[in-house]
C-alpha angles and dihedrals in degrees: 000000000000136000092247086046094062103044102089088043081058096043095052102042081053096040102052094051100044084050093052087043095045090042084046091053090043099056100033080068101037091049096186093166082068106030102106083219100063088058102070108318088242144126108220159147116281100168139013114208104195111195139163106300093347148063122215118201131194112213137198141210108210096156135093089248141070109260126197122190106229096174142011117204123196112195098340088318124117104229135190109250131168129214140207095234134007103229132043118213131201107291097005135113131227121189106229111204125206128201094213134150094209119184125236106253108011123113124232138204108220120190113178106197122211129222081256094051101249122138130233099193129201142186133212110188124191092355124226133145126286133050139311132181131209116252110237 
């Protein structure tokens, strides 16, 4: 066999090696399987915590941008509400706490405004004690 004949043998058994290595070394820094913004580019409700005379949420920044929660609305009413931090970056979470004297068994509309005014919207339906997370 010629000289000619066994370069691209060469080049190939050096090319593929050096592109699964390159596209190893991309993703092992890029990392998109655990970035939160590759997920939905979102902020939203991951979990509803319903108590006596109160609702917890846990929510989540899966957007590229700093998110702050301004107002929080239950069925069409503007109510007072505390959370952990008061501003949600990127990835993080924040635990949003409503004074609110739900009802078993009735179903509320939840809108959480942002400083942006955005909404994050959330339903209980059919409301008892306990938690519930959202389906993603």
């Amino acid at each position: 066999m010629t000289r000619l004949g066994r370069l691209p043998r060469r080049a190939w058994a050096v090319a593929v090696p050096v592109c699964v290595l390159g596209t190893a070394v991309v993703l092992g820094l890029a990392r998109p399987w655990d970035h939160p913004a590759a997920r939905n580019g979102e902020v939203r409700v991951e979990q509803a915590t319903l108590r006596s005379g109160q609702v917890v949420f846990v929510l989540v920044n899966h957007s590229a941008e700093t998110a702050r929660v301004a107002q929080v609305i239950f069925n069409d009413a503007f109510v007072d509400f505390r959370q952990s931090q008061p501003a949600l970056r990127p990835g993080d979470a924040d635990r949003i706490t409503v004074a609110y004297p739900w009802i078993r068994g009735e179903s509320y509309e939840v809108e959480l405004m942002t400083s942006t005014g955005a909404t994050v919207d959330f339903d209980l339906e059919e409301a008892e004690p306990g938690t519930r997370s959202e389906s993603a």
